[in-house]
N, C-alpha and C positions, 0 to 999 in steps of 0.2 A: 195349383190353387189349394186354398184354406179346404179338407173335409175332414168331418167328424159324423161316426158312425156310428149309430148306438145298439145295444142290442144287450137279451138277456130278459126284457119283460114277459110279460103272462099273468094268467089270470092263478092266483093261492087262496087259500083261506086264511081266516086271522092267525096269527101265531107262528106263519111260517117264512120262509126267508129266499130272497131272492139274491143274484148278483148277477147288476149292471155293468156293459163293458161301454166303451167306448172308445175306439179306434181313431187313430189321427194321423194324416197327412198332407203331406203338401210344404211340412212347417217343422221347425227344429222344434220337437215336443219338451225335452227335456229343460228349453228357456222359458217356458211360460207357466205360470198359473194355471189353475183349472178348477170349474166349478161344475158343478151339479145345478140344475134349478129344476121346476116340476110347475106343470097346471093342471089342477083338476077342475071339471066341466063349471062353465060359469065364473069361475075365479081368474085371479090376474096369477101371470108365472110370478112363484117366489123363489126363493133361496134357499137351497138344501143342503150343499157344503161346499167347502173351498179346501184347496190344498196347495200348497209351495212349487217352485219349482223339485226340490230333491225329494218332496214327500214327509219331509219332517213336519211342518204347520201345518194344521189344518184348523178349519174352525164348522161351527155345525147350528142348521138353525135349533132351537130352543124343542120344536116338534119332534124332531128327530136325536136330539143326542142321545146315547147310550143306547141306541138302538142299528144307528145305520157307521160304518165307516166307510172313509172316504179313501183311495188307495191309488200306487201308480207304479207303470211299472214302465221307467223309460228305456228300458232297451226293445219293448216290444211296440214302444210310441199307445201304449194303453193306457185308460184310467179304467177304473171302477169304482161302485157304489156297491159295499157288499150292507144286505135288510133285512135284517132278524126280528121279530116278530112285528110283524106290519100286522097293521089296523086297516080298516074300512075307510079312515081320514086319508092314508097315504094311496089312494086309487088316483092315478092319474099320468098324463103323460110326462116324464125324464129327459129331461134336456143334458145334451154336454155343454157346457160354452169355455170358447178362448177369448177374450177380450168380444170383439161385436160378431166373433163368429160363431153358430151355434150350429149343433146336429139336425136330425128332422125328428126325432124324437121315439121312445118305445113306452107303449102303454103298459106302464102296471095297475093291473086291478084284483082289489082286496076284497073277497064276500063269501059267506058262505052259501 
């Protein structure tokens, strides 16, 4: 079966940088898409990035570009989300998603 495994969050302060993994199995990784999404407390999950199958495309919400990349690395059936200087707005929990399947998610939170 479909799993996605997430890991890599924690608690930083502003300015500093995290990276997300996300592990998958069950499913040939290297045919699908893969996204990022995120909720912080109260909010609906959005959309944090998208990547190709081969890792060449990728696209990034407007919050995040020039700060987070989005990466893959299919011989290891991984994605990540590498987060260089995170804000206080980016606290929340990191979703993997493949089409309607998702991780269980890993919290990051941003504070001093």
């Amino acid at each position: 079966q479909v799993q996605l495994v997430e890991s890599g969050g924690g608690l930083v302060q502003p300015g500093e940088s995290l990276r997300l993994s996300c592990v998958a199995s069950g499913f040939t990784f290297s045919a699908y898409v893969m996204h990022w999404y995120r909720q912080a407390p109260g909010k609906e999950r959005e959309f944090v990035a998208f990547i190709g199958t081969a890792g060449r495309n990728t696209n990034y919400a407007d919050s995040v570009k020039g700060r987070f990349t989005i990466s893959r690395d299919n011989t290891k059936n991984t994605l990540y989300l590498q987060m260089n200087n995170l804000k206080p707005e980016d606290t929340a929990v990191y979703y993997c998603r493949r089409n309607n399947y998702w991780g269980q998610g890993t919290q990051v939170t941003v504070a001093s």
